[in-house]
TORSE-776450 format. One record per residue (C-alpha): x, y, z; residue number from 1. Coordinates in pm, 1 decimal, always signed. Last residue first. Layout:
- c1  c2  c3  i
- X  Y  Z  NUM
...
// end
This chain:
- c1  c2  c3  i
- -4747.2  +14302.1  +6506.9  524
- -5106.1  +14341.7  +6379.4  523
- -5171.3  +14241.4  +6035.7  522
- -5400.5  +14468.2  +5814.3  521
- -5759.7  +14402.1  +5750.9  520
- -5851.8  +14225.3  +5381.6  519
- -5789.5  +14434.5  +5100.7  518
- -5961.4  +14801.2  +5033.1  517
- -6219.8  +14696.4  +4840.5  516
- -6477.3  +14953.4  +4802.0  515
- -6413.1  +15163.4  +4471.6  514
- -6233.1  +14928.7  +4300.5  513
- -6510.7  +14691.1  +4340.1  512
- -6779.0  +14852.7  +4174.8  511
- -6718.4  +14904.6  +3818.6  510
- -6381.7  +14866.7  +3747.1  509
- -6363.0  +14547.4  +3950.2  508
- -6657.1  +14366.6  +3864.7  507
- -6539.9  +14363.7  +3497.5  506
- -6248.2  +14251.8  +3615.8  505
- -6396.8  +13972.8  +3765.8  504
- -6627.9  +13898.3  +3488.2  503
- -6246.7  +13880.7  +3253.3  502
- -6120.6  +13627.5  +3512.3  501
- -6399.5  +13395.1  +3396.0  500
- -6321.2  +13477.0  +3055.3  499
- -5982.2  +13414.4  +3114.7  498
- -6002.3  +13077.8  +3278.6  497
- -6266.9  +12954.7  +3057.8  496
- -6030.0  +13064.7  +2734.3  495
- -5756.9  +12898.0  +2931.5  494
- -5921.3  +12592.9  +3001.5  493
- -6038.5  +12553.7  +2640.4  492
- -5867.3  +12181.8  +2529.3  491
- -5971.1  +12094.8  +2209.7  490
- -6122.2  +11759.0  +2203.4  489
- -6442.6  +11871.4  +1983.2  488
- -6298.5  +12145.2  +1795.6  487
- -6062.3  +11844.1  +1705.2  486
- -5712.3  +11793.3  +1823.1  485
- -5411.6  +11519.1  +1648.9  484
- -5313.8  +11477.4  +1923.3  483
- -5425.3  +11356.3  +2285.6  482
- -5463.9  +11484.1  +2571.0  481
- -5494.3  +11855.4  +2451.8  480
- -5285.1  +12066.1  +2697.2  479
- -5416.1  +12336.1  +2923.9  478
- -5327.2  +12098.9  +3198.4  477
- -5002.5  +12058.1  +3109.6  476
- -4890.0  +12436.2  +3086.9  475
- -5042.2  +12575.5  +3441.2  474
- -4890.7  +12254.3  +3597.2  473
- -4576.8  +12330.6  +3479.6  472
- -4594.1  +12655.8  +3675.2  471
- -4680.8  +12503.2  +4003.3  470
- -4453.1  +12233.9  +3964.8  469
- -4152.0  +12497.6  +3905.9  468
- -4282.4  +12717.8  +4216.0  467
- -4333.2  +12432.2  +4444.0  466
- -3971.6  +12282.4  +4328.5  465
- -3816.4  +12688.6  +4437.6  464
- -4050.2  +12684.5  +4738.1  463
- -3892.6  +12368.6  +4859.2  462
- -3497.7  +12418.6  +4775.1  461
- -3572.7  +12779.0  +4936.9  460
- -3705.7  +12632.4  +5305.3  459
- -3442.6  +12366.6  +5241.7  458
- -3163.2  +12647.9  +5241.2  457
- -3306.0  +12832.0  +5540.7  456
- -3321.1  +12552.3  +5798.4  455
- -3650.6  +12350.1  +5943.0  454
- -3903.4  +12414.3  +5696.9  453
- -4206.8  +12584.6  +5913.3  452
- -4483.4  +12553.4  +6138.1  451
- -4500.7  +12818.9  +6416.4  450
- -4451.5  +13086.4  +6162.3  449
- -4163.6  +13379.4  +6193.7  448
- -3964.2  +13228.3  +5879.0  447
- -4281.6  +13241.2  +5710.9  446
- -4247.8  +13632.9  +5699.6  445
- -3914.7  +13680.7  +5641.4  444
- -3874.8  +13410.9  +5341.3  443
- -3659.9  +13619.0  +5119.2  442
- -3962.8  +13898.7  +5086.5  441
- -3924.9  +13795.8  +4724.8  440
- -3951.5  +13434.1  +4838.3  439
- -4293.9  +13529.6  +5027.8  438
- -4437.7  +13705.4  +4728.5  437
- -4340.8  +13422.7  +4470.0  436
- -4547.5  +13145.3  +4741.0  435
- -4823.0  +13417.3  +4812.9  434
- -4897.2  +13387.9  +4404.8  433
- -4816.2  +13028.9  +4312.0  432
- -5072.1  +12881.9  +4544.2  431
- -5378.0  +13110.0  +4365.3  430
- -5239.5  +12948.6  +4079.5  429
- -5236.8  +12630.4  +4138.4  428
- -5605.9  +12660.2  +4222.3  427
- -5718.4  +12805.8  +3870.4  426
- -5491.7  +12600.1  +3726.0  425
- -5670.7  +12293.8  +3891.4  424
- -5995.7  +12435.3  +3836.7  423
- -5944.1  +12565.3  +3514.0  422
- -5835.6  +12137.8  +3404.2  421
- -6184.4  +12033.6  +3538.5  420
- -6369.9  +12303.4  +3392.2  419
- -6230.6  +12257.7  +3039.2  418
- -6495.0  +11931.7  +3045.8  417
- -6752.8  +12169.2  +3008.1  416
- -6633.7  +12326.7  +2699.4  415
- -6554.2  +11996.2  +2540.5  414
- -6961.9  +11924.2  +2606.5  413
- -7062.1  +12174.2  +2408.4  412
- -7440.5  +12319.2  +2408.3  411
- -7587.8  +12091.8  +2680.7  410
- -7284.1  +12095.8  +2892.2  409
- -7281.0  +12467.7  +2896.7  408
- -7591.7  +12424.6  +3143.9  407
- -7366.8  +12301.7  +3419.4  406
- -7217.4  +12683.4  +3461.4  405
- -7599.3  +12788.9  +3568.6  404
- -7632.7  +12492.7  +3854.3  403
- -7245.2  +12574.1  +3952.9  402
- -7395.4  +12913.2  +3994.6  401
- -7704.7  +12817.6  +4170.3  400
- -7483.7  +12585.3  +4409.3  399
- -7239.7  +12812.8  +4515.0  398
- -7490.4  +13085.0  +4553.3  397
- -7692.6  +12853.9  +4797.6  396
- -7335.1  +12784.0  +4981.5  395
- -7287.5  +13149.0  +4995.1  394
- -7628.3  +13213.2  +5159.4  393
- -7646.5  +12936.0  +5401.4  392
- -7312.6  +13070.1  +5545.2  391
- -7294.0  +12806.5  +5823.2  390
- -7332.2  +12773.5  +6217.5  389
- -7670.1  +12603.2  +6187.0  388
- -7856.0  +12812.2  +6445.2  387
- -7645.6  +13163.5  +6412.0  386
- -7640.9  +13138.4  +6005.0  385
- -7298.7  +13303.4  +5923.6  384
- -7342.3  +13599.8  +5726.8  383
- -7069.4  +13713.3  +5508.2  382
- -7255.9  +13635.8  +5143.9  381
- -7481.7  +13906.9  +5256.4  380
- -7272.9  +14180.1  +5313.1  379
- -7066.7  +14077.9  +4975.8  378
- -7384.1  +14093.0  +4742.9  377
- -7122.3  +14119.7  +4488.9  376
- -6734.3  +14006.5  +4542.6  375
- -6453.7  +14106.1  +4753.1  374
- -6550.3  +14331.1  +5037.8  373
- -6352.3  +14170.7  +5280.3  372
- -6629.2  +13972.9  +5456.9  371
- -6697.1  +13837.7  +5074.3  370
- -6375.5  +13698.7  +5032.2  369
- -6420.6  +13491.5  +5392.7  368
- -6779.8  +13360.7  +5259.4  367
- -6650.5  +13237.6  +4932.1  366
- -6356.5  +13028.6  +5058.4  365
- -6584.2  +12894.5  +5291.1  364
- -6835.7  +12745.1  +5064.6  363
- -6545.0  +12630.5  +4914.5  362
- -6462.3  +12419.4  +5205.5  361
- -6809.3  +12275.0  +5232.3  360
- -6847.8  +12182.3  +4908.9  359
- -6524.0  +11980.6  +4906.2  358
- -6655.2  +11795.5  +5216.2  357
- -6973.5  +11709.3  +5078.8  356
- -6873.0  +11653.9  +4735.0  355
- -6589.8  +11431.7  +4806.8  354
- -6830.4  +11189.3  +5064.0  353
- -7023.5  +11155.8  +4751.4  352
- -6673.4  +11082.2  +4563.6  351
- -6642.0  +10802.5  +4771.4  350
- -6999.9  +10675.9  +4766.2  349
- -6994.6  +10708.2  +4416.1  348
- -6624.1  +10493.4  +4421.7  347
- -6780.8  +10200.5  +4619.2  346
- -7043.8  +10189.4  +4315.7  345
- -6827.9  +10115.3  +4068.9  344
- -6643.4  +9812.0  +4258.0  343
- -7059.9  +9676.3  +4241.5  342
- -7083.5  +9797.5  +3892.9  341
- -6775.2  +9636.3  +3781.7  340
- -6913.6  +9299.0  +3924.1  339
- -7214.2  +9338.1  +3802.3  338
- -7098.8  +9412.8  +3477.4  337
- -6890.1  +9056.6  +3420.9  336
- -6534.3  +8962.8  +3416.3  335
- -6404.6  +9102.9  +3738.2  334
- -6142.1  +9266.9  +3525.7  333
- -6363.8  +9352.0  +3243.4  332
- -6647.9  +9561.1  +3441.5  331
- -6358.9  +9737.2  +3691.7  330
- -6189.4  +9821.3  +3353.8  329
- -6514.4  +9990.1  +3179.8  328
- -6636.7  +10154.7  +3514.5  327
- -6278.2  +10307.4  +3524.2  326
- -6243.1  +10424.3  +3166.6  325
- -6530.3  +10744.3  +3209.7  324
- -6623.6  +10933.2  +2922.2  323
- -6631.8  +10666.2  +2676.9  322
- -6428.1  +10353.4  +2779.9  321
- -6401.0  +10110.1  +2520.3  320
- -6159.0  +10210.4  +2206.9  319
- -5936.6  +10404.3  +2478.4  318
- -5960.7  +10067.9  +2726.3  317
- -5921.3  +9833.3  +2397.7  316
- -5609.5  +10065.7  +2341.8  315
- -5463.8  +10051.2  +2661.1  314
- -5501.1  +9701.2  +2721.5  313
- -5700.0  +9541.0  +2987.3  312
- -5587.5  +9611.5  +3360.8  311
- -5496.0  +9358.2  +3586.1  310
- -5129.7  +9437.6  +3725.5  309
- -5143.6  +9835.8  +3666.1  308
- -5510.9  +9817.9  +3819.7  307
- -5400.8  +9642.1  +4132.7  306
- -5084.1  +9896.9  +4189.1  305
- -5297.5  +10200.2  +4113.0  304
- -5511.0  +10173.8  +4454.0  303
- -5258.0  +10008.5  +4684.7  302
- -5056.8  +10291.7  +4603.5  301
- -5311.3  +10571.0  +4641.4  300
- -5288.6  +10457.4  +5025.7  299
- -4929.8  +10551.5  +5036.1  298
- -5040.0  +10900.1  +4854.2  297
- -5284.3  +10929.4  +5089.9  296
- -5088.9  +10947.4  +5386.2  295
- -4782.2  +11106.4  +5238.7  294
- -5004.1  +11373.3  +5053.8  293
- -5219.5  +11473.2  +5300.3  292
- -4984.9  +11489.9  +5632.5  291
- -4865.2  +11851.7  +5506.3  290
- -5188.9  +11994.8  +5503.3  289
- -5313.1  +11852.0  +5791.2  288
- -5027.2  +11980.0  +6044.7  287
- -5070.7  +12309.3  +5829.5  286
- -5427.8  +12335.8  +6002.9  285
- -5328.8  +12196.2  +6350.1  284
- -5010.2  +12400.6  +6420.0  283
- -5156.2  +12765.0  +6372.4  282
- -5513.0  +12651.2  +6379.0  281
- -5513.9  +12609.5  +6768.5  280
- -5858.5  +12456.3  +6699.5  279
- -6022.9  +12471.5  +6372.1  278
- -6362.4  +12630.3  +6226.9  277
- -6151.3  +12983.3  +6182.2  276
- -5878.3  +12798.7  +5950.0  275
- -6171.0  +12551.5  +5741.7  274
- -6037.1  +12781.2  +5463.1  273
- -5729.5  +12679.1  +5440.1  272
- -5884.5  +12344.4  +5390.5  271
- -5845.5  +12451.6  +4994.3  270
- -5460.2  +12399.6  +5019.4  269
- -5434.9  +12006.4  +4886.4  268
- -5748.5  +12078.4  +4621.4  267
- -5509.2  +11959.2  +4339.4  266
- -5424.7  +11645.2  +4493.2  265
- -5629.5  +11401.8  +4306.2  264
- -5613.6  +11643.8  +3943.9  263
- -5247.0  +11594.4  +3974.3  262
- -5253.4  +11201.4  +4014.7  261
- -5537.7  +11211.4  +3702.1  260
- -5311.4  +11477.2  +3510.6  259
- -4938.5  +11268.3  +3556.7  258
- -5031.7  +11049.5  +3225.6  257
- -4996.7  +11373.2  +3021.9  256
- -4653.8  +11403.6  +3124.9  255
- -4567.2  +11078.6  +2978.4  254
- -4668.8  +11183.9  +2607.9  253
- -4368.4  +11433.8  +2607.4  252
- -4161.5  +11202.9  +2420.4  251
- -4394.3  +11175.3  +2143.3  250
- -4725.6  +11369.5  +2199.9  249
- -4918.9  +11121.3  +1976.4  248
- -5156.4  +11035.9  +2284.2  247
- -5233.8  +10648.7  +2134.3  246
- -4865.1  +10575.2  +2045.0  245
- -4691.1  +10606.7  +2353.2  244
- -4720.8  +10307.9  +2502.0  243
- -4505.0  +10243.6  +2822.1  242
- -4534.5  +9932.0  +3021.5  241
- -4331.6  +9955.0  +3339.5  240
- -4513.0  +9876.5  +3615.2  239
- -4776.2  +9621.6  +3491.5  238
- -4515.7  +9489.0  +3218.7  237
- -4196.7  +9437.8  +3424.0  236
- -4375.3  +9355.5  +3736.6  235
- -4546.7  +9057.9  +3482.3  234
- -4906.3  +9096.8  +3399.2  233
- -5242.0  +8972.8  +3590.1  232
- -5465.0  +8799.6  +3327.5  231
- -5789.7  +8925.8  +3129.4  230
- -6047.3  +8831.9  +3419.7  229
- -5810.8  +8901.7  +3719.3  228
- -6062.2  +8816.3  +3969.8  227
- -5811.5  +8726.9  +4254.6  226
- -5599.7  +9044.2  +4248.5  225
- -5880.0  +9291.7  +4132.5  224
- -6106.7  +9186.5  +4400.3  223
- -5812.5  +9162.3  +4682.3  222
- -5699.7  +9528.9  +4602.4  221
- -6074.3  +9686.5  +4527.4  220
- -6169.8  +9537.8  +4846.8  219
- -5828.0  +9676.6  +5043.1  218
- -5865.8  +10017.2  +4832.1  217
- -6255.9  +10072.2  +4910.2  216
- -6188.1  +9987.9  +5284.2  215
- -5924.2  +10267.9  +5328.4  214
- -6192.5  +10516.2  +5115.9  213
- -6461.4  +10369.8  +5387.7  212
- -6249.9  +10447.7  +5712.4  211
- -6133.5  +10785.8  +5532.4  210
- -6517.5  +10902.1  +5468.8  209
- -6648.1  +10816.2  +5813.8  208
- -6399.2  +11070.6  +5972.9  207
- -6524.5  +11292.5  +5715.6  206
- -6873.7  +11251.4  +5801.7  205
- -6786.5  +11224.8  +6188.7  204
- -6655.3  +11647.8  +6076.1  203
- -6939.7  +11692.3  +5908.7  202
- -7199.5  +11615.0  +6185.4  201
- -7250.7  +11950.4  +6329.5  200
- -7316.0  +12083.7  +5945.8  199
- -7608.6  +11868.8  +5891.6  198
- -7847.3  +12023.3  +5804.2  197
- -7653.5  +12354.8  +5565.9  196
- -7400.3  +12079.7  +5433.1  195
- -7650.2  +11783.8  +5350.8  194
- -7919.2  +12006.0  +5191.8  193
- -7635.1  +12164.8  +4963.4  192
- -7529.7  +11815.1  +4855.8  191
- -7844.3  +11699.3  +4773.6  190
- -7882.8  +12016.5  +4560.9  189
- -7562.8  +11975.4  +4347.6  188
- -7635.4  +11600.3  +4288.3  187
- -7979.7  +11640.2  +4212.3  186
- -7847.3  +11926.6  +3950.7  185
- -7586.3  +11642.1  +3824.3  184
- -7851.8  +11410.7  +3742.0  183
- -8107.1  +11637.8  +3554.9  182
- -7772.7  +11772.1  +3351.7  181
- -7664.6  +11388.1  +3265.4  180
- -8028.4  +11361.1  +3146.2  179
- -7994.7  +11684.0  +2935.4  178
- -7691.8  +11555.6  +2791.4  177
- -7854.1  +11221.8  +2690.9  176
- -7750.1  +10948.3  +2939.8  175
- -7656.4  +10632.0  +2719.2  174
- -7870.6  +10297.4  +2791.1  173
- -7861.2  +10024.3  +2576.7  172
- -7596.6  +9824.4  +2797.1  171
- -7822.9  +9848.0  +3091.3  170
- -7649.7  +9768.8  +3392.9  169
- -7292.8  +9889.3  +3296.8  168
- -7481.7  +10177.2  +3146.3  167
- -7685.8  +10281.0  +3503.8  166
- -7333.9  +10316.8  +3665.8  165
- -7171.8  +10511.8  +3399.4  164
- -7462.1  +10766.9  +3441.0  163
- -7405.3  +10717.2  +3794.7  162
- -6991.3  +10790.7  +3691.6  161
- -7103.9  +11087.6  +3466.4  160
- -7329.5  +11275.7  +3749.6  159
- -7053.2  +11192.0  +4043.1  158
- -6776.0  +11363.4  +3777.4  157
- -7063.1  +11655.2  +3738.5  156
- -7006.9  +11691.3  +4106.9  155
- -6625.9  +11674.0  +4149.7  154
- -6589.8  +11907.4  +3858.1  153
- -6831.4  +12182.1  +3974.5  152
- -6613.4  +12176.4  +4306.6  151
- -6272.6  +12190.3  +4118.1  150
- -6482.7  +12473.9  +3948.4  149
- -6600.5  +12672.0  +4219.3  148
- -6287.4  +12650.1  +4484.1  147
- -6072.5  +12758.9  +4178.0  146
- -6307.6  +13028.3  +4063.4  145
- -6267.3  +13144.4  +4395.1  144
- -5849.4  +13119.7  +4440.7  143
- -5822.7  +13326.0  +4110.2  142
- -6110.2  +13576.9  +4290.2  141
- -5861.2  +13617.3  +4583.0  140
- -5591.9  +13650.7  +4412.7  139
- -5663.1  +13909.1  +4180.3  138
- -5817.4  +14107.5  +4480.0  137
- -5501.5  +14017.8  +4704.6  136
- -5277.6  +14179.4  +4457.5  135
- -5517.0  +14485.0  +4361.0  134
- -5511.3  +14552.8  +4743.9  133
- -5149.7  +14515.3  +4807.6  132
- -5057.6  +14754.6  +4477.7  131
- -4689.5  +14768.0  +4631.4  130
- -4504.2  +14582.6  +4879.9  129
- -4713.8  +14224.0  +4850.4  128
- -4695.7  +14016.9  +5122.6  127
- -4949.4  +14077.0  +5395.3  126
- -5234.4  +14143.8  +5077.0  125
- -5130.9  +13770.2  +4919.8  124
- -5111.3  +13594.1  +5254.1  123
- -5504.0  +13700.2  +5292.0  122
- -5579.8  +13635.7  +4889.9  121
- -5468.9  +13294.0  +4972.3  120
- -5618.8  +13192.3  +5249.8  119
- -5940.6  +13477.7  +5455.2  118
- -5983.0  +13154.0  +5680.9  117
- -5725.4  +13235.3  +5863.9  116
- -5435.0  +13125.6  +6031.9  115
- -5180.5  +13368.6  +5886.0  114
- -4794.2  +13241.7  +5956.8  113
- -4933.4  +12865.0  +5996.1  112
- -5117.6  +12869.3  +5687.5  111
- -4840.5  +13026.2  +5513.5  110
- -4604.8  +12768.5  +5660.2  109
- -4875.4  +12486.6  +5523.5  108
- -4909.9  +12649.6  +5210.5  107
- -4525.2  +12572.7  +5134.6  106
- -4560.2  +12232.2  +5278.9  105
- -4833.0  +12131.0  +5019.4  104
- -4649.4  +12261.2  +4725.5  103
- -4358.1  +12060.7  +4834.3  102
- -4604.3  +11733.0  +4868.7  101
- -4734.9  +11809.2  +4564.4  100
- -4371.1  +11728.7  +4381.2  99
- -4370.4  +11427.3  +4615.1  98
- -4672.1  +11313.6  +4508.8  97
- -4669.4  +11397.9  +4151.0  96
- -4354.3  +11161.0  +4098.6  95
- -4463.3  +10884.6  +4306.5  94
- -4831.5  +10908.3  +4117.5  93
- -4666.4  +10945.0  +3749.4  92
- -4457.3  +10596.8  +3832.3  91
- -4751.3  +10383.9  +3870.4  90
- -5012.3  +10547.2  +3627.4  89
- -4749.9  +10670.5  +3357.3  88
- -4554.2  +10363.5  +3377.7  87
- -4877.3  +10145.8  +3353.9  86
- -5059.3  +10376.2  +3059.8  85
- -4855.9  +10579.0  +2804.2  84
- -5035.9  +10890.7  +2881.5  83
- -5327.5  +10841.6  +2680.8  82
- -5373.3  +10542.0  +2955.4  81
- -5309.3  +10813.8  +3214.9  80
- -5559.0  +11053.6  +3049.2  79
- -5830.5  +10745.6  +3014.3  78
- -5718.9  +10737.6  +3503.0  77
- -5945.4  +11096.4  +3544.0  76
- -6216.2  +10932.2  +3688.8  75
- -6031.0  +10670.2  +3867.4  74
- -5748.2  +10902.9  +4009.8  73
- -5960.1  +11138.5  +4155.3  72
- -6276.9  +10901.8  +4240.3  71
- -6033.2  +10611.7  +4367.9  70
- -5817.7  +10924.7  +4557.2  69
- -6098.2  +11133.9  +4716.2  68
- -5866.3  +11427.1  +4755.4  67
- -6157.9  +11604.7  +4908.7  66
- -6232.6  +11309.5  +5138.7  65
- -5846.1  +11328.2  +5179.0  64
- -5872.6  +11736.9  +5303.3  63
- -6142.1  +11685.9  +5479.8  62
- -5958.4  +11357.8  +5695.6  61
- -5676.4  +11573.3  +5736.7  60
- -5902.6  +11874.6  +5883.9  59
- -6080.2  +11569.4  +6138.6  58
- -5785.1  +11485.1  +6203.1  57
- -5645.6  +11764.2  +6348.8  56
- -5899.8  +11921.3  +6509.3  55
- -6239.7  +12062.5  +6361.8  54
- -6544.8  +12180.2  +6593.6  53
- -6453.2  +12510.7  +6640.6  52
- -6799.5  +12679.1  +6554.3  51
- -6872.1  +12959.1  +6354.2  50
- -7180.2  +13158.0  +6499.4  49
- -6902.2  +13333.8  +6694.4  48
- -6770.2  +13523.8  +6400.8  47
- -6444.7  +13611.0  +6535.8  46
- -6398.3  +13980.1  +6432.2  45
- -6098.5  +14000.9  +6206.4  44
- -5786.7  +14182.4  +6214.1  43
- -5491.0  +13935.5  +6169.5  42
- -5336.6  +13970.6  +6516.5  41
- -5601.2  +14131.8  +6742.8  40
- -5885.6  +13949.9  +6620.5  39
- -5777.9  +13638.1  +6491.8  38
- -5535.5  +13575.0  +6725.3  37
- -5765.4  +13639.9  +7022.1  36
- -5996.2  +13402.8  +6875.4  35
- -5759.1  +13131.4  +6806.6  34
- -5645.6  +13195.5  +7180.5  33
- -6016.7  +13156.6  +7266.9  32
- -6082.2  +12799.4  +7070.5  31
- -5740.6  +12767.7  +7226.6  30
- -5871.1  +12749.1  +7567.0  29
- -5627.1  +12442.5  +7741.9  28
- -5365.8  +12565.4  +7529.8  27
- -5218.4  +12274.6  +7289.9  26
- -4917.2  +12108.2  +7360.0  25
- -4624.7  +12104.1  +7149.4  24
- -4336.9  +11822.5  +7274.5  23
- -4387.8  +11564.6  +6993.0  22
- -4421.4  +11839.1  +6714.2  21
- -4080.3  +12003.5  +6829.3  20
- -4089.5  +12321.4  +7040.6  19
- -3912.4  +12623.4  +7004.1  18
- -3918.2  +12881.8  +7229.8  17
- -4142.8  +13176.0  +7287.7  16
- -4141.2  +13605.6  +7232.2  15
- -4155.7  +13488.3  +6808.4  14
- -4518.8  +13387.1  +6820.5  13
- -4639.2  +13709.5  +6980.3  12
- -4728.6  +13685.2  +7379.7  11
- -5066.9  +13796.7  +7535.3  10
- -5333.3  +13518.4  +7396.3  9
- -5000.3  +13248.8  +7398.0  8
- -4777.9  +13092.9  +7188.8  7
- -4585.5  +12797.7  +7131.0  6
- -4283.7  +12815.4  +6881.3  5
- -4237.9  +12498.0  +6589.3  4
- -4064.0  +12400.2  +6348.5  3
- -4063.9  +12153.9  +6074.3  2
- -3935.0  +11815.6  +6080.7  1
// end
């Protein structure tokens, strides 16, 4: 269990004892301990238009509405059939999980260490030794792009499955590219109306989001179970059936069925950002971090189990499916279209709830780079709307931009698609970063925060498995799916990546190299 050490306005976290989680109590005014934190530990003024309306479960429900795990795992689930299909989708999410879940506790001590919104690029700047500035700029626009294109992803995925939606009712009907676009720009704009209105209510809208995911997986559960329209299979068969023939990766054709469970819990750290909308964010925030995984991954189980035990072939689901297999195996298990649209449709409210909540948190991530000087326009992108309590301006920019990036779609479709795999190396790298800087600093730093790995040598055991995922992550999702590759399957997440790395540096020598001095330093 990690550990903790209360704290109060006047004291620094190391002055106190240690506390376990069942003993911590809050401060009666931690909105104003944050506050005091924030400003005379970190450096930042508390922007009081922000409100501290999150607590603890409201930040762990965020952070599974962004997980979203039937729209993660469902709209990503043709890479887990490529992947060799039931071992891949069964045994891939244990594996992923608990690899994640190491990941997860490493940003949740550097959450704990630095509460604030400023993430990644914040830990990044307190770490580094040398070029701290350049370190945290890199970072901070790695973490960015991530934020963007995860959130682009999640969106156009909405787009595809209505699109899917419409086809399972009308068999005749495919969405032209420029019909998909129309769909996913509704999508995008719906979702910006939702988070600048209705801001106050997010946090019962996240709430609302885990009672309906946990009511998706029972009725998709007892649906799949009793329908059964091509037969249930044998525990050998649903959980172990490995086919590696249709990826033609040979013995490495299992890895690729672990992208849909590593595509769920991809966005595990972007809550970070949520840091200056939370209450005594030094326990809370990390607290939600680290719960994540174990409590979704147990609910992802009753998710994947169903489909492993009912699902059609892999190769009639390949030969079926299109762009999106999970329509297509809903609509054959329950043995007619209405009843795979109506299992369908429980996912698009899922994943609406996704693109709410995962808006919202990289709305965030764009307003705290911009305070520090970070990106264009960076004065305005700081403001925090004093009625609604948002950054209206960075969420609009969030949207037009996603808006622009969507029109690639109608050119080359492949190219789009790269967006889903940059966002996820995107993100894992922006974890990679502070994790490498705090083991070179042997752990000092985290080793001070209220929420840590209890005992040195599990502290290192953890960051060394975050690390290793982390960087095999970076190599599997720039990966074809399957082989042999066309221009048209080709995988171009690094080329994205790059180029959109490339506009940053761009930025850099012109402007921002002359202005951006890091975020503030930390006062000890």
């Amino acid at each position: 269990m990690p550990d903790f050490k209360e704290k109060t306005p006047s004291s620094s976290v190391e002055d106190k004892p240690r506390a376990s989680l069942t003993s911590y109590r809050a401060p009666e005014d931690a909105s104003d301990t944050d506050n005091v934190v924030l400003h005379h530990q970190l450096g930042y003024e508390p922007e009081h238009n922000l409100r501290r309306n999150r607590s603890l479960f409201t930040l762990l429900f965020q952070s599974l509405a962004i997980a979203a795990i039937p729209y993660g795992q469902g709209s990503t689930i043709l890479s887990a059939v490529y992947g060799g299909g039931q071992l891949s989708i069964f045994v891939g999410w244990i594996v992923v999980c608990i690899l994640n879940e190491c990941v997860a506790i490493s940003l949740a001590e550097l959450a704990s260490r630095w509460p604030t919104s400023a993430g990644p690029h914040y830990w990044s700047f307190q770490l580094a030794k040398e070029h701290r500035a350049l370190a945290a700029y890199a970072t901070g626009w790695i973490w960015l792009i991530g934020n963007l294109t995860i959130t682009l992803s999640v969106n156009f995925g909405f787009a595809s499955l209505i699109s899917a939606c419409i086809t399972l009712n009308d068999a005749d009907f495919t969405a032209e590219a420029w019909q998909l676009l129309l769909i996913f720009y509704a999508v995008c704009l719906f979702s910006l109306v939702l988070c600048v209105f209705a801001n106050k209510i997010l946090p019962y809208v996240d709430t609302a989001s885990a009672a309906f995911t946990a009511v998706t997986i029972v009725v998709t559960l007892i649906a799949l179970s009793v329908k059964a329209g091509v037969g249930r299979s044998s525990i050998s068969q649903a959980l172990g059936n490995y086919d590696k023939s249709l990826a033609g990766w040979g013995g490495f054709t299992f890895f690729i069925g672990l992208l849909p469970a590593a595509y769920t819990f991809s966005g595990i750290g972007m809550i970070t950002s949520m840091a200056e909308e939370c209450r005594d964010a030094a326990v809370k925030l990390p607290q939600a971090i680290a719960l994540c995984i174990p409590v979704g991954g147990i609910a992802g189980l009753f998710f994947v189990m169903p489909i492993c035990f009912t699902m059609p072939s892999p190769a009639d689901i390949v030969a079926n499916a299109g762009s999106q297999a999970l329509p297509y195996i809903y609509a054959t298990v329950m043995d007619s279209p209405g009843g795979g649209l109506a299992l369908t449709f429980l996912v698009l409210v899922i994943t609406l709830f996704c693109s709410l909540s995962i808006t919202v948190a990289a709305s965030r991530c764009l307003w705290a780079f911009a305070r520090d000087a970070g990106t264009p326009m960076g004065s305005m992108l700081s403001r925090i709307h004093p009625h609604f309590g948002v950054p209206i301006e960075s969420l609009v920019v969030l949207t037009v931009v996603q808006m622009l990036l969507g029109l690639i779609n109608l050119g080359s479709t492949s190219a789009f698609t790269a967006f889903v795999s940059v966002g996820v190396v995107a993100l894992s790298l922006s974890y990679g970063v502070p994790i490498v800087l705090s083991m070179a600093n042997g752990r000092a730093q985290v080793s001070k925060a209220r929420f840590r790995c209890p005992g040195t040598i599990l502290g290192w055991v953890n960051n060394v498995v975050s690390l290793a995922w982390i960087l095999f992550e970076l190599v599997l999702f720039c990966m074809p799916t399957s082989l042999p590759t066309t221009s048209v399957a080709m995988n171009y997440a690094s080329v994205v990546l790059v180029g959109l790395c490339g506009l940053a540096g761009i930025w850099y020598a012109v402007h921002a190299r002359k202005v951006y001095r890091g975020p503030p330093e930390e006062n000890l």
